[in-house]
C-alpha positions, -999 to +999 in steps of 0.1 A: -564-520-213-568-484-201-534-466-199-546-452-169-544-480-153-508-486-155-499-454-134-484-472-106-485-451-078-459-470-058-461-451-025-498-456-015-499-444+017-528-442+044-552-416+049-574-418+079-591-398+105-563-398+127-530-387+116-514-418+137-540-443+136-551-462+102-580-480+117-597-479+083-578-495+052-543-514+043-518-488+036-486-498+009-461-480+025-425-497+027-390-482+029-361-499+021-328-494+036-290-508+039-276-513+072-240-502+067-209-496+087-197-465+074-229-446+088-225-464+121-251-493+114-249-526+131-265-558+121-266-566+157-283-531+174-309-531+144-316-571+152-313-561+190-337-532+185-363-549+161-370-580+184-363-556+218-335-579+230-306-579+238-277-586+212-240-586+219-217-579+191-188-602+191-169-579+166-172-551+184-178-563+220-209-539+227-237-547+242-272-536+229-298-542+252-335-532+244-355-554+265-370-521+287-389-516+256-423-532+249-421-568+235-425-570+195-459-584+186-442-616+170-404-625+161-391-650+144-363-661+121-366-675+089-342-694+072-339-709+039-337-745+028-305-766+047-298-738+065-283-745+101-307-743+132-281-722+147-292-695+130-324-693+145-309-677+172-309-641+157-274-635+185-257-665+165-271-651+131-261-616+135-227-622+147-223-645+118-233-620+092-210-593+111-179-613+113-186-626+073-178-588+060-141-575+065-145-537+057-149-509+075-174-498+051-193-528+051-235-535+042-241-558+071-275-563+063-304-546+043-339-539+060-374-529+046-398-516+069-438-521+058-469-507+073-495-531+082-535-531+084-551-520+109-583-528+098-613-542+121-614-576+101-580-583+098-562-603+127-528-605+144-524-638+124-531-620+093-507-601+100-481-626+109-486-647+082-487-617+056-453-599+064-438-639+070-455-648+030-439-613+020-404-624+033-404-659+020-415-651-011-386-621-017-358-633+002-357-665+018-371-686-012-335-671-029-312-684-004-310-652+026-322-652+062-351-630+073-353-617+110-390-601+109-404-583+139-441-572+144-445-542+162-480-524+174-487-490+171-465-474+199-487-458+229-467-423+239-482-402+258-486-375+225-500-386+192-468-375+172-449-404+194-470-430+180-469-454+146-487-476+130-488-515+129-453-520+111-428-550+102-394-548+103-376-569+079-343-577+085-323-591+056-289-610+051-269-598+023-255-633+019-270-663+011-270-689+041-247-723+030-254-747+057-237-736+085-219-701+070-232-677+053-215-677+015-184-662+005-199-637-016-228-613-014-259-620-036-256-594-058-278-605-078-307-594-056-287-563-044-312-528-052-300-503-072-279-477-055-275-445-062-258-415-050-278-379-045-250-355-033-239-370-002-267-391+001-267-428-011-304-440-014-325-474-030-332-462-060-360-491-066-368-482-029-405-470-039-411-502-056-413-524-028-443-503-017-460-518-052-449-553-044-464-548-008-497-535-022-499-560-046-492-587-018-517-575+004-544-578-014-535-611-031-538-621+007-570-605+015-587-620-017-577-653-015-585-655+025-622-635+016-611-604+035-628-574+024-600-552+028-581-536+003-551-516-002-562-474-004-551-469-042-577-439-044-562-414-021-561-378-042-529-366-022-500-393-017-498-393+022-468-407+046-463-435+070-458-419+105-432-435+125-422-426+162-387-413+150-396-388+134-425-375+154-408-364+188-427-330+190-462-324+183-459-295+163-431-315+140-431-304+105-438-340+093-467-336+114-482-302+101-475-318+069-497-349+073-523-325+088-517-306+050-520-337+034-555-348+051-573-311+048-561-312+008-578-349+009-610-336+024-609-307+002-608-328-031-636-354-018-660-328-023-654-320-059-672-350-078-643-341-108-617-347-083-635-379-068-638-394-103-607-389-111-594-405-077-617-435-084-605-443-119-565-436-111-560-469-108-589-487-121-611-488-151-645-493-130-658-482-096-689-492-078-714-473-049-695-494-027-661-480-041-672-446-039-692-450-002-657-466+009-638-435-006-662-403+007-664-422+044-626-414+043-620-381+045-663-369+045-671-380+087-707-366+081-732-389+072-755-364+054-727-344+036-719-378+022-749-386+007-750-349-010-711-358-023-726-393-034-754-378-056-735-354-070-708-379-083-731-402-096-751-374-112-722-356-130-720-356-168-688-372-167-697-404-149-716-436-168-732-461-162-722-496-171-747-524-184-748-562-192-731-568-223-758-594-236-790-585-211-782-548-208-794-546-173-774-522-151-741-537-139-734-518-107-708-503-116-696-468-131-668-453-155-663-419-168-658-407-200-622-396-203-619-432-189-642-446-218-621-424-249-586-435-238-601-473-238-615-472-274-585-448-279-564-479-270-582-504-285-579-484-319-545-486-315-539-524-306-561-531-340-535-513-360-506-528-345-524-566-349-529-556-387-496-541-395-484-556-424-448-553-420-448-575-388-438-607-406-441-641-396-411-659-383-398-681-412-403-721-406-363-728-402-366-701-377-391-718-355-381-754-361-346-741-344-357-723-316-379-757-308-349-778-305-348-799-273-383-785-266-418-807-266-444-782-265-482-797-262-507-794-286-521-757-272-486-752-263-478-753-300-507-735-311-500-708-292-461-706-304-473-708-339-500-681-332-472-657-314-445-662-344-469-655-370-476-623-390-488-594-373-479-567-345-502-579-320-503-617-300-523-623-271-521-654-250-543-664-223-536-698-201-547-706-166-521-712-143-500-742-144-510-748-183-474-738-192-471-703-202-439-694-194-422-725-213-443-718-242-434-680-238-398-688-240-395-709-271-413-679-284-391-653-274-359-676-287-375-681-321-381-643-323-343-641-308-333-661-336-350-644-363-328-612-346-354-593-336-345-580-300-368-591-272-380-573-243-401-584-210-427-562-197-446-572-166-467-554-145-450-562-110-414-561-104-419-599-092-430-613-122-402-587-144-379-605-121-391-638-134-389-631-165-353-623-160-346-656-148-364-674-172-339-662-196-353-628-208-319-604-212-340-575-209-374-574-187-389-547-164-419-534-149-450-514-177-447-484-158-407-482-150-403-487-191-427-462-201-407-437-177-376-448-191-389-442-227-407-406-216-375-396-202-350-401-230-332-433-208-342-463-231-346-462-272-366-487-282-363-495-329-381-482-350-370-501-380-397-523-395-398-559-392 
């Protein structure tokens, strides 16, 4: 695998024409947030304001009405599993989640806000039905409630008071028991908090907007939508929500407008295009790079020069049929190429390494106890235990891979070797957590850890 391609740029954000307007691509912008007493939040104004209703607050006995405002796209409630209709009714919910939490410096609720596509062939449904898959999969699946709101791009009057398409998520911070919401918080799905200065902030904040990427286009491939998330933007751009955009001049403003002339800048050096096209992927095809130029290029015939000259540049290569050699269609570069083979040198001295030795048989036959692998099962735990620095195992979904992974993890437990899960979405890390790993995170947040002196990883041999 190229190392390249485990950069994980977790705040791709749209780059479009129009500083407001992403008519052209899926963006994977999303912010996450508590709602919290001691800066004033309430569950019920946030709920009231998300769904443009209006919410009383028992507790408090306001009143937030936001009905004069124009109606959400879609809103809904979702609850988890033998959870009480009540709480459907996001009045009866919110009040509930308010009069659950005592202190004055309560979290009422946490909320993640995610940018939606705007593009031609993807519907109001599509919408719908990815920010609703998005929240069941993260948070309602795991016991919480889920308000989610839909809002369209907002029509003021000046292009700084508009946004995009948008979700707003709105999340319980404790898991719903029937007809209460539990006596304790689920902490064990709370973010990391952190404290800059005054500040308090979601440290993993910038990983949702991986998890929303990766989402997205899980979503467009398996429903044979074209779209996919823009991964291949040269300069990181921002979501532009109304907030922040009261005046047209607004730095955040001048800033996107930064942002987009820096973007058209690069997509006329072929070096800078290559380099935006391989970021996050090995490969790239004409389509890739047409898709890529028609972003921040508008004229036709300046693409074409743009086009040429990438293709032509001594950096970029061709790819061809392994067995026919005929011409594949798609491209690479060089740099690309050297830190593959670069790689792969590597990986072949790791899988010969000598002083990776096998797990001894009394070692293995106890981390098998109370387990009945099947036959490839057991192949592929014998294959993983034995000598060398190097496994691979490759399964199909639904063949049993992560049973078989654990008995080998337990016998290499058991041998006292310390174990560590690597995954390349925080999702699946977060499996691997619950499937008993004591130690698992994403590639790219362990390599960072590694790089910046925060994790130690042995060196003694095995």
């Amino acid at each position: 695998m190229c190392r390249r391609n485990m950069r994980c740029r977790a705040t791709l954000l749209e780059s479009s024409r129009k500083l407001c307007d992403s008519d052209e691509m899926a963006i994977a912008f999303a912010r996450a947030r508590y709602i919290s007493r001691k800066t004033g939040g309430s569950a019920a104004r946030s709920a009231a304001y998300n769904a443009r209703a209006e919410i009383g607050d028992e507790r408090t006995g306001e009143v937030f009405y936001f009905k004069h405002r124009d109606a959400p796209e879609h809103h809904e409630v979702l609850l988890p599993e033998n959870a009480d209709a009540k709480f459907s009714d996001a009045s009866a919910l919110w009040n509930a989640a308010e009069a659950a939490e005592r202190r004055k410096d309560s979290q009422v609720a946490r909320e993640i806000v995610m940018a939606l596509p705007a593009n031609a062939e993807v519907s109001n449904e599509d919408r719908i039905e990815l920010a609703r898959s998005f929240a069941l999969e993260h948070f309602v699946a795991k016991g919480l409630a889920v308000q989610l709101d839909i809002h369209a791009p907002h029509g003021g009057d000046l292009e700084s008071e508009r946004a995009n398409w948008h979700a707003h998520l709105l999340i319980t911070t404790r898991r719903i028991e029937g007809d209460h919401l539990s006596a304790t918080k689920a902490r064990d799905l709370a973010p990391d908090i952190r404290q800059a200065g005054a500040r308090a902030f979601v440290a993993e904040g910038d990983e949702w907007g991986a998890l929303w990427r990766d989402h997205q286009d899980r979503y467009f491939l398996s429903h044979g939508l074209s779209a996919r998330v823009d991964a291949a933007a040269t300069h990181a751009q921002e979501h532009i929500g109304p907030l922040r955009m009261r005046a047209a001049e607004s730095e955040a403003n001048e800033r996107a407008r930064e942002i987009a002339r820096a973007n058209g800048e690069a997509a006329r050096d072929p070096e800078k295009v290559l380099e935006a096209l391989t970021r996050n992927n090995a490969t790239f095809s004409e389509r890739d790079l047409d898709r890529y130029l028609s972003r921040h290029i508008f004229d036709e015939a300046e693409r074409a020069v743009v086009h040429a000259k990438v293709l032509g540049h001594d950096e970029t290569l061709a790819l061809h049929e392994r067995d026919t050699w005929e011409a594949s269609g798609r491209f690479t570069t060089r740099r690309v190429r050297a830190e593959e083979r670069e790689a792969l040198r590597e990986a072949r001295a790791l899988a010969e390494a000598r002083h990776h030795k096998a797990v001894p048989e009394s070692v293995r036959h106890r981390a098998l106890a109370g387990k009945s692998l099947h036959e490839d099962q057991r192949a592929a735990f014998e294959h993983a235990t034995a000598e060398g620095g190097l496994k691979i195992i490759e399964g199909r979904a639904g063949t049993g891979k992560s049973f078989t992974l654990a008995a080998i993890r337990d016998a290499h437990h058991e041998q006292g070797r310390r174990v560590i899960g690597l995954a390349p979405t925080n999702s699946v890390a977060e499996d691997l957590k619950a499937d008993g790993f004591a130690r698992a995170s994403t590639v790219h947040a362990e390599l960072f850890r590694l790089k910046n002196g925060r994790a130690i990883w042995d060196r003694t041999p095995w």
